[in-house]
C-alpha positions as CSV (number, residue, x, y, z in Angstrom):
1,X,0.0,0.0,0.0
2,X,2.9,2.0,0.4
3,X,4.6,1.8,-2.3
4,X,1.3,2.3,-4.6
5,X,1.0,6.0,-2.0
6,X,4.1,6.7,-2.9
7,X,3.6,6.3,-6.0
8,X,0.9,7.9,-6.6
9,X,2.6,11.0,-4.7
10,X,5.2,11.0,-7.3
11,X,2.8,10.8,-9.8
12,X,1.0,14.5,-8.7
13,X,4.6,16.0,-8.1
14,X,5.4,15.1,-11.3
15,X,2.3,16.6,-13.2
16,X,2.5,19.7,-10.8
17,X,6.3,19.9,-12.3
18,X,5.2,19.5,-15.7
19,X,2.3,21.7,-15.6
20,X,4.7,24.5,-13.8
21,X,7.3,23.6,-16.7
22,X,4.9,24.5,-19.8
23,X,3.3,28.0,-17.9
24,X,6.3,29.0,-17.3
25,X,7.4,28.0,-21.4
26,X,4.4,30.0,-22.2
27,X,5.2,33.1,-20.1
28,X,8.6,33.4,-21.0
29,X,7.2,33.6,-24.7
30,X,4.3,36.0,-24.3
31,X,6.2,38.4,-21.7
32,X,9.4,38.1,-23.3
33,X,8.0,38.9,-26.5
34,X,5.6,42.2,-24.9
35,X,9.2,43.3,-23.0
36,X,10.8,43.8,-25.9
37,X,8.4,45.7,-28.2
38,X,7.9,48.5,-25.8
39,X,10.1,50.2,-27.4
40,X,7.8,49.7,-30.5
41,X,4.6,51.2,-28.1
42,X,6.3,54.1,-26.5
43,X,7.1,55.4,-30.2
44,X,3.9,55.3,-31.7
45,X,1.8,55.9,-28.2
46,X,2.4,59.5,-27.0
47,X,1.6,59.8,-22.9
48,X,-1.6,61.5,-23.2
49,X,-3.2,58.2,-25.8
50,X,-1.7,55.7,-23.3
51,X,-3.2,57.6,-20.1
52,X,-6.6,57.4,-22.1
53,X,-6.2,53.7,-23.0
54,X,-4.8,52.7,-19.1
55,X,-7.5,54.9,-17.5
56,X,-10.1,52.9,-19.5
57,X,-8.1,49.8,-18.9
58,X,-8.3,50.2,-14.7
59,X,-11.8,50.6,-14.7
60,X,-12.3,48.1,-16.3
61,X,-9.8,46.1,-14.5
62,X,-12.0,46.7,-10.7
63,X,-15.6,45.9,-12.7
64,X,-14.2,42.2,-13.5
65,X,-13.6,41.2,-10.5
66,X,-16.7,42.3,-8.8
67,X,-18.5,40.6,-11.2
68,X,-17.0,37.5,-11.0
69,X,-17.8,37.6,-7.7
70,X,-14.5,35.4,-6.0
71,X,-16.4,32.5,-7.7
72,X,-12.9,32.0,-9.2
73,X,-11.7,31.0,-6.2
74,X,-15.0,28.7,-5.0
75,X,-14.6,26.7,-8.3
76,X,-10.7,25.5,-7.3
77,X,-12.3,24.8,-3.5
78,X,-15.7,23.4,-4.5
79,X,-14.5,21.6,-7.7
80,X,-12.5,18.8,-5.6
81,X,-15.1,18.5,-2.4
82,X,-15.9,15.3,-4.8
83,X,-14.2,13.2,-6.9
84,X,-16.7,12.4,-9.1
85,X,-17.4,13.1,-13.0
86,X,-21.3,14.2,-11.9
87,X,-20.4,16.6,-9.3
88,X,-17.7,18.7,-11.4
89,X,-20.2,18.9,-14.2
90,X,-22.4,20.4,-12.2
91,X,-20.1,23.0,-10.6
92,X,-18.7,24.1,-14.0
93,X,-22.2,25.0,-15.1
94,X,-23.2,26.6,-11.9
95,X,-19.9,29.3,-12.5
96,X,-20.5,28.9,-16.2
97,X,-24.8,30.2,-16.2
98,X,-23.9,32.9,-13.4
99,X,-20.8,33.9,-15.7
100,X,-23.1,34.2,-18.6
101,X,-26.1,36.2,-16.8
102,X,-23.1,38.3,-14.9
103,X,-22.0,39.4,-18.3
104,X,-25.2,40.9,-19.1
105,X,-24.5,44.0,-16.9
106,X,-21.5,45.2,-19.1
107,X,-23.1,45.5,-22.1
108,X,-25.8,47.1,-20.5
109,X,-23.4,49.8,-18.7
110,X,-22.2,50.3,-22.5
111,X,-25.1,51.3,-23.5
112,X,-24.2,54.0,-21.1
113,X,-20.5,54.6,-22.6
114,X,-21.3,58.1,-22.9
115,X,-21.7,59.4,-19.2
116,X,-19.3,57.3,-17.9
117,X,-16.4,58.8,-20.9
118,X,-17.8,62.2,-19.0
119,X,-17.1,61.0,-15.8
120,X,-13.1,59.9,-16.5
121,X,-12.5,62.3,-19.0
122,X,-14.6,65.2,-18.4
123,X,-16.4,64.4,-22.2
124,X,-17.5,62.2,-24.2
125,X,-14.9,62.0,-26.4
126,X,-14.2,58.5,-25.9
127,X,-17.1,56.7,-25.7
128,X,-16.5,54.3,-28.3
129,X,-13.1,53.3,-26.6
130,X,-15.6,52.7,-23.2
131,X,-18.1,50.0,-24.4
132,X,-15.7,48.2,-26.4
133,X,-13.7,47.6,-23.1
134,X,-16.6,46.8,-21.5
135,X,-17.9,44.1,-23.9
136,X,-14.1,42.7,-23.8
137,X,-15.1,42.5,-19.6
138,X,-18.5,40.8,-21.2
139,X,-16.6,38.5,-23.3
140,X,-13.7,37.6,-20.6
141,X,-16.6,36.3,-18.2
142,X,-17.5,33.6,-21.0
143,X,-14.4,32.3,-21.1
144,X,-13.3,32.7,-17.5
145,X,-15.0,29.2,-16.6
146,X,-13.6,27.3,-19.2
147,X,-9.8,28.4,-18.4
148,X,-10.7,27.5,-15.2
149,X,-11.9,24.3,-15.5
150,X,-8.8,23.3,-17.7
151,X,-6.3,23.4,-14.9
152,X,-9.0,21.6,-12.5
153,X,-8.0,18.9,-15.2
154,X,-4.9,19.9,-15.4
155,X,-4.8,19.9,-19.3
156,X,-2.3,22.9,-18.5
157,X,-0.9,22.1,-22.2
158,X,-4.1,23.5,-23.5
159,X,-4.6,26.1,-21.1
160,X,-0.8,27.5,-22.3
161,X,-2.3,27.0,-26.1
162,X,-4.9,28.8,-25.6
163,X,-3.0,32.1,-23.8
164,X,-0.2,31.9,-26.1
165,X,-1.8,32.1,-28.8
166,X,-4.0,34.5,-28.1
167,X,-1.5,36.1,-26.9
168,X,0.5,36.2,-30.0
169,X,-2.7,37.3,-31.7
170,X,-2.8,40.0,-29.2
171,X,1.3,41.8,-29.9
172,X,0.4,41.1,-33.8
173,X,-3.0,43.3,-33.5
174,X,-1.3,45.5,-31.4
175,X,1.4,45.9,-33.6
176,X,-1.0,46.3,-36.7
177,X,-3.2,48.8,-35.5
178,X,-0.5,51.1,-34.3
179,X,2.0,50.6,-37.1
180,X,-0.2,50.0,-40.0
181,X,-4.0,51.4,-39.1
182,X,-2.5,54.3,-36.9
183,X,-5.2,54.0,-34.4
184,X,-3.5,55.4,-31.4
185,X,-5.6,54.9,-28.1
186,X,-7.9,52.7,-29.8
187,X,-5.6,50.1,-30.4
188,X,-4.8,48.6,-27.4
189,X,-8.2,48.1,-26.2
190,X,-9.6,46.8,-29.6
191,X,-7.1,44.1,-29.5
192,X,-8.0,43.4,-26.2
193,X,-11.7,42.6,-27.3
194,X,-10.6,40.4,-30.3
195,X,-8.4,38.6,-27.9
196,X,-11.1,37.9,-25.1
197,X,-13.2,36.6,-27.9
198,X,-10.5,34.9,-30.0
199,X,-9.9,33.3,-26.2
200,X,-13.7,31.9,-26.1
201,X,-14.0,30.4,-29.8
202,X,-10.8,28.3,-28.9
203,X,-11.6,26.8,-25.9
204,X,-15.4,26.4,-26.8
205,X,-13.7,24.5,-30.1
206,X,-11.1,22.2,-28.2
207,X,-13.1,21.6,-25.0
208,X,-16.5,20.6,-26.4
209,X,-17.9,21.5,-22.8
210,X,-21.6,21.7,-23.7
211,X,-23.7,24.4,-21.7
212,X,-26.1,22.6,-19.8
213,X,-28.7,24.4,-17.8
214,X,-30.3,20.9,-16.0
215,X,-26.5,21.1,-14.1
216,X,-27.8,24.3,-12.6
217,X,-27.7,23.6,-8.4
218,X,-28.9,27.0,-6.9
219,X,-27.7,25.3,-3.5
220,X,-24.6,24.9,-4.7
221,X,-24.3,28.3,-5.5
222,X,-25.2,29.5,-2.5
223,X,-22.3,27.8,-0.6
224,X,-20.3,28.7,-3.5
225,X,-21.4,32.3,-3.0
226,X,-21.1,32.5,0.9
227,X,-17.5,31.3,0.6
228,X,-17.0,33.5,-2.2
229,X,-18.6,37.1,-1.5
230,X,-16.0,37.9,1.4
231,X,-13.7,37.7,-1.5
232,X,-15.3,41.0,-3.3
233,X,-14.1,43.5,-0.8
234,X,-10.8,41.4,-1.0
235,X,-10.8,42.3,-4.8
236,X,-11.3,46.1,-4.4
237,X,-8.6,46.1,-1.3
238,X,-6.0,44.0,-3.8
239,X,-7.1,47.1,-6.0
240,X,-5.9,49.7,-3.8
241,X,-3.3,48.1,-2.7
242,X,-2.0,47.8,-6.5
243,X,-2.8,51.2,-8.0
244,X,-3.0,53.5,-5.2
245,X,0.4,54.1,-4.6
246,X,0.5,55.8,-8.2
247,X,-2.4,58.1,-8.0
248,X,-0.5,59.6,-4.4
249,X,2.9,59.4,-6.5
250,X,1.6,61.8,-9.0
251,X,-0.4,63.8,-6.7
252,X,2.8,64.5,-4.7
253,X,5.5,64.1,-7.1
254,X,3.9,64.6,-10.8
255,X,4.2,62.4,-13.7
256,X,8.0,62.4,-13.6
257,X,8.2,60.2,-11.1
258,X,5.0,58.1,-11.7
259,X,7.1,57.2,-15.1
260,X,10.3,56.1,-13.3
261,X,7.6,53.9,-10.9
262,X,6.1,52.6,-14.0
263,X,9.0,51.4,-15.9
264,X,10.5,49.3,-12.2
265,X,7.0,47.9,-12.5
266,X,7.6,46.5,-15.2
267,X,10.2,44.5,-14.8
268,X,8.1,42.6,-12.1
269,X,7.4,40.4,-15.0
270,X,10.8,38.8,-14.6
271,X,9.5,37.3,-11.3
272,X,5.7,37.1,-12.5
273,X,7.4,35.1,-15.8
274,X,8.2,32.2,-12.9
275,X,6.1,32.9,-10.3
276,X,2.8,32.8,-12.4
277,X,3.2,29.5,-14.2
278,X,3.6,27.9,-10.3
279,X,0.4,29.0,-9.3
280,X,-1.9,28.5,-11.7
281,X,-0.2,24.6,-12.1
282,X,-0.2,24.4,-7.9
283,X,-4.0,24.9,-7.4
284,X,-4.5,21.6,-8.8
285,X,-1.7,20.1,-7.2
286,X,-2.6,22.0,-3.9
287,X,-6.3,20.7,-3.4
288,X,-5.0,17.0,-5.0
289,X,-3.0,16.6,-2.8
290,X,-4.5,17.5,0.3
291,X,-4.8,14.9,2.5
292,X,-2.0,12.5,1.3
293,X,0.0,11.2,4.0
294,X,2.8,13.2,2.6
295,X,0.9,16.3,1.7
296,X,2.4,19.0,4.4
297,X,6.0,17.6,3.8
298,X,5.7,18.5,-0.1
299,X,4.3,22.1,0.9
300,X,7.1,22.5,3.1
301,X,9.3,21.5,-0.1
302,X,7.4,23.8,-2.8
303,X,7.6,26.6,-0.5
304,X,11.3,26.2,-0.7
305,X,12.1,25.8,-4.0
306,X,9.8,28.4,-5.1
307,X,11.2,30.9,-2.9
308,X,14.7,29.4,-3.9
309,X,13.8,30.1,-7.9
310,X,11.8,33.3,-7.4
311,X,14.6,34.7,-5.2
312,X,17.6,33.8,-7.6
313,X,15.8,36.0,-10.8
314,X,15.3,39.0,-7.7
315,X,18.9,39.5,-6.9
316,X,20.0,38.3,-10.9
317,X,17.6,41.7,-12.1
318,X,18.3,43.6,-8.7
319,X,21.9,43.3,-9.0
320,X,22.4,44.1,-12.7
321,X,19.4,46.5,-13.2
322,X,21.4,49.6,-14.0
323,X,22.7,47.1,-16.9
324,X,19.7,46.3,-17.6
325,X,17.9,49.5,-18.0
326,X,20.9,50.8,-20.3
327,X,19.9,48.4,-22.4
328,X,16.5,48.9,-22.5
329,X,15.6,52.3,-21.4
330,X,16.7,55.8,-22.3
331,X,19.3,57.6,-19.9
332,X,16.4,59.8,-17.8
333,X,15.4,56.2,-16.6
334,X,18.4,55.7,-14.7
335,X,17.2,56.5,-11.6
336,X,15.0,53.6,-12.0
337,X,17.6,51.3,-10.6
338,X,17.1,52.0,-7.2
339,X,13.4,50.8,-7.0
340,X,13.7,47.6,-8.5
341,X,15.0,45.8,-5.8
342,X,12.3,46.2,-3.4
343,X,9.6,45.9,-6.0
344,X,10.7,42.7,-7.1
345,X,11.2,41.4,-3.3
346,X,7.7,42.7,-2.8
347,X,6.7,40.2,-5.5
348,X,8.4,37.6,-3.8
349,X,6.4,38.0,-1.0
350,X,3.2,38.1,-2.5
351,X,3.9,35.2,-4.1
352,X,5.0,33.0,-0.6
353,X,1.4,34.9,0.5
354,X,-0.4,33.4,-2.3
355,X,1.3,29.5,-1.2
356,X,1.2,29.9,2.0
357,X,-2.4,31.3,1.7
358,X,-3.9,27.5,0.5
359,X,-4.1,26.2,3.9
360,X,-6.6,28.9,4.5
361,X,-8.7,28.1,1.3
362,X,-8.5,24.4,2.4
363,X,-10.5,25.1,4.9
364,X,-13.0,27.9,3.2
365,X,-12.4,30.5,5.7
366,X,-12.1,33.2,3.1
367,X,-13.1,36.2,6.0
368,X,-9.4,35.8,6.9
369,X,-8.1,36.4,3.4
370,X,-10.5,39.6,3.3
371,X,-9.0,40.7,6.7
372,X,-5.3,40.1,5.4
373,X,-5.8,42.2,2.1
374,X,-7.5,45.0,3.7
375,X,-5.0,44.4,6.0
376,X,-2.1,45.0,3.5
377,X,-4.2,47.6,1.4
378,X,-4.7,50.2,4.3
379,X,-1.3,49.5,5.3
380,X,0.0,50.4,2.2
381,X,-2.1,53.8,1.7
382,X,-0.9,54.9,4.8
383,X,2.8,54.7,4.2
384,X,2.4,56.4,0.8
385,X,0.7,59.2,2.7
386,X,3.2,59.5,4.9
387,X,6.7,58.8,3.3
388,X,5.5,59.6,-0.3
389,X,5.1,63.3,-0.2
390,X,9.5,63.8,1.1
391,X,10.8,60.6,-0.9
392,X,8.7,59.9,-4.2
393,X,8.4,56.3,-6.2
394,X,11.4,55.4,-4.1
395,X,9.1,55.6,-0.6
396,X,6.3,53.9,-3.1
397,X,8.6,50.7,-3.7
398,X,9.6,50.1,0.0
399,X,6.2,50.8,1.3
400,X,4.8,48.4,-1.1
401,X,6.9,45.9,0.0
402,X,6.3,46.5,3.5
403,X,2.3,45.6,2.8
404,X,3.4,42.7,1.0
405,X,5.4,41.4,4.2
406,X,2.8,42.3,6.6
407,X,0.3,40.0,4.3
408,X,3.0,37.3,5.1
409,X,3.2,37.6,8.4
410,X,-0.9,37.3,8.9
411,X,-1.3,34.7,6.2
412,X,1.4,32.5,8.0
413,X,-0.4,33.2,11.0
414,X,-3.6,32.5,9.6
415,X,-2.8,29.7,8.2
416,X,-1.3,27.6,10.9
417,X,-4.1,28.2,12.8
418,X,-6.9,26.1,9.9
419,X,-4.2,24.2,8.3
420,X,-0.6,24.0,9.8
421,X,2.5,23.5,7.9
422,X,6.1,22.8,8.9
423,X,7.7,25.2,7.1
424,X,11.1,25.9,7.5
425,X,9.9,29.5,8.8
426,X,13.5,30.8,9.8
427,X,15.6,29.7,7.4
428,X,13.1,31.3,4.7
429,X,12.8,34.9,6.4
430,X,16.8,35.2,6.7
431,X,17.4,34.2,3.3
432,X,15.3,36.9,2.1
433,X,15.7,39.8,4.4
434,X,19.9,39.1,3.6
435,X,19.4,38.5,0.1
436,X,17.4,41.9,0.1
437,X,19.9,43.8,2.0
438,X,22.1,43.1,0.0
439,X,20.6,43.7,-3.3
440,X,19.2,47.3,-2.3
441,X,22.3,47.8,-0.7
442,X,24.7,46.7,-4.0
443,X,22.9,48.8,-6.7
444,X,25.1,51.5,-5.7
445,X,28.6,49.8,-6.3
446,X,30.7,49.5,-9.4
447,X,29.9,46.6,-11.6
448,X,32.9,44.4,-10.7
449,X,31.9,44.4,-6.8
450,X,28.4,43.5,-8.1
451,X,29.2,40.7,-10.2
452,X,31.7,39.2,-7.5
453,X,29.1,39.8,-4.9
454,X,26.0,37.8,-7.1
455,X,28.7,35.3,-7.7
456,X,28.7,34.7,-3.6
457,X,25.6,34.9,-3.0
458,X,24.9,31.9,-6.0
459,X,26.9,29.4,-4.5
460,X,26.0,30.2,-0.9
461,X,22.4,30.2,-1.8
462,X,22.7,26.8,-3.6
463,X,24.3,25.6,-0.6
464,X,21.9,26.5,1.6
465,X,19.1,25.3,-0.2
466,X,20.9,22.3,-1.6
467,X,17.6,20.3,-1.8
468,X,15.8,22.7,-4.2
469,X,18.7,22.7,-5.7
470,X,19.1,18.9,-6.5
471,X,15.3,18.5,-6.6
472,X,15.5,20.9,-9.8
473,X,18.9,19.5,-11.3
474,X,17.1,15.9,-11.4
475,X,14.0,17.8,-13.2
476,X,17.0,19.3,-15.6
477,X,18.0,15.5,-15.6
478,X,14.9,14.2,-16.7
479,X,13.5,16.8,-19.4
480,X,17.1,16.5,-21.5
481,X,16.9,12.6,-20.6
482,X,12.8,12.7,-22.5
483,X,14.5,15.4,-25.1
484,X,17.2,13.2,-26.0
């Protein structure tokens, strides 16, 4: 019996690795391929289109999520209550009907496009630009259940298909309408919109998942819903918490600075690339998993190497970002340097928030993610207001990170109280706060220095986490062996 556990163990770590292994192959395209043309977008976007086309974007970005409701979320935690063909029918066609009736109230707000262009822009200039980002909202919620349920299955092949082509799709629209079509603000949104529905057609056409309304339980809904609906106000503080530093950073410092904040943003993406590919492939493995003999042990050892990966691309950008930004940026973004270290840490946290965080799902107690957020969120406007006004996006990047921490420290805490976890607690918080230290702390230094100090800090790092290490040289192993 043991040796059919363990291998059935081995079995989930090995489809969690390979579903990790193709997001992150997918990523790495997409973002890699967006990094490189902005360039292209800065030339043929002047501030004033791309401030139209972002304000659009972050209204539309808050009216998603409160229409999905955190049913998201509910489908991962009801979806594997049962193990049984019947039951996950039913929940995909709960989401998928309430998906389809919640998408009603976006075309009906366009309809409205008019008044609401008034209200951000102070006409009505842009209207048209307003309800085709709000059908793309409309067209996102149709396909939001099926992307969903294909990493329940974990047919994570299909799920990268499907975003890199679209995505793809998307930098060749965008590319188009700019270069060739010239349509300045309008571009970015409409290829939005073809994408969202581009999304839909392909995996309505590789899924076959037939709509069907006798699946319909309104009692499952409602426990889907009373788990779920905490998870609104959680959406609107993750809001804040991700745009609000910018609003105080130009009402302090002007757009200057807002620009030099933007552009360290950015290069989030190099931990996102990584980072994003784990979690979508964990939730499956997460809820799988529960409940194996072995099941807080292999946490313990995701935690690790992810924090071990995710850490190693913070100081590798962090320590060469002045390089970096040579290369990519013009000279007034130098000053950029400075902020990417603790933006990219901050990442890192949010990330060992979003593992840790599980154990609280696990058990559906969803008020205490609402509480850790808003947590985090208030946290974070309050250090803007207070630092932000003397020290600019510099105070902006720290404070963020601080939020990020906090959210740590209350999801750990949290956590262990529904679903405790070994982890190895100290070993992770003094690998970070050192590896931190010393990657705001380097920026400043010559380049030799630099390179002899991220040269150190590799081979003690691999040292210390010699486990991760080996656990993803034998994945190395194993991929070349299957290659070869």
């Amino acid at each position: 019996m043991l040796i059919n556990g363990n291998r059935m163990s081995e079995s989930k770590q090995q489809s969690f690795i390979k579903g990790s292994a193709i997001l992150i192959a997918s990523n790495m395209i997409i973002k890699g391929i967006n990094f490189f043309l902005l360039p292209l977008y800065t030339k043929y976007l002047t501030p004033e289109m791309l401030g139209i086309s972002d304000s659009i974007s972050n209204f539309t970005a808050i009216l998603f999520p409160l229409l999905v409701m955190g049913l998201d979320s509910a489908f991962s935690a009801f979806y594997f209550d049962r193990h049984d063909e019947h039951h996950h029918h039913k929940v995909m066609n709960t989401i998928r009907i309430t998906m389809l009736i919640a998408s009603l109230v976006p075309v009906l707000m366009a309809a409205a496009s008019k008044p609401i262009a008034s209200m951000l822009f102070g006409d009505s200039e842009y209207y048209i630009l307003v309800a085709v980002s709000l059908v793309s909202v409309s067209l996102n919620l149709w396909q939001l259940p099926f992307s969903l349920l294909a990493r329940m299955r974990n047919r994570m092949a299909l799920f990268a298909l499907v975003n890199t082509v679209a995505s793809l799709v998307m930098i060749f629209l965008n590319v188009f309408f700019l270069t060739t079509v010239h349509l300045g603000a309008y571009s970015l949104i409409f290829s939005t919109a073809c994408v969202q529905l581009l999304q839909f057609l392909m995996y309505r056409l590789l899924m076959r998942e037939r709509l069907d309304s006798r699946a319909y339980d309104r009692d499952l809904l409602k426990r889907m819903m009373t788990f779920s609906l905490p998870l609104i106000p959680n959406a609107l503080a993750t809001w804040v918490l991700a745009l609000s530093d910018r609003y105080i950073v130009l009402h302090y410092c002007g757009t200057d600075e807002v620009g030099l904040y933007g552009v360290a943003a950015r290069f989030a993406a190099a931990v996102s690339l990584v980072a994003n590919g784990i979690y979508m492939s964990y939730t499956t493995y997460a809820y799988d998993k529960k409940g194996d003999a072995d099941d807080k042990q292999n946490y313990s050892r995701i935690l690790n190497a992810f924090v071990y990966a995710i850490m190693g691309v913070c100081v590798t950008v962090s320590l060469f970002a002045r390089e970096i930004i040579d290369i990519m940026a013009d000279a007034s973004y130098a000053d950029t340097a400075v902020l990417i270290a603790p933006i990219l840490f901050g990442q890192l946290f949010y990330g060992i928030n979003t593992l840790v965080g599980y154990a609280i799902t696990f058990e559906k107690k969803s008020k205490y993610i609402l509480l850790i957020t808003t947590s985090g969120a208030v946290f974070n406007v309050v250090l803007n207001f207070i630092f932000v006004p003397g020290n600019g996006a510099l105070a902006a990047s720290y404070t963020t990170l601080a939020s990020y921490m906090l959210m740590v420290m209350l999801t750990y805490y949290y956590a262990q109280k529904t679903y405790p976890v070994e982890y190895e607690t100290m070993k992770l918080a003094i690998s970070i706060i050192v590896a931190l230290g010393i990657s705001c702390i380097s920026i400043r230094f010559a380049l030799l220095p630099r390179a002899l100090t991220y040269a150190a800090m590799v081979t003690v790092y691999t040292y210390f986490f010699k486990d991760s290490a080996a656990d993803y040289l034998n994945q190395a192993k194993k991929i070349i062996k299957k290659v070869l």
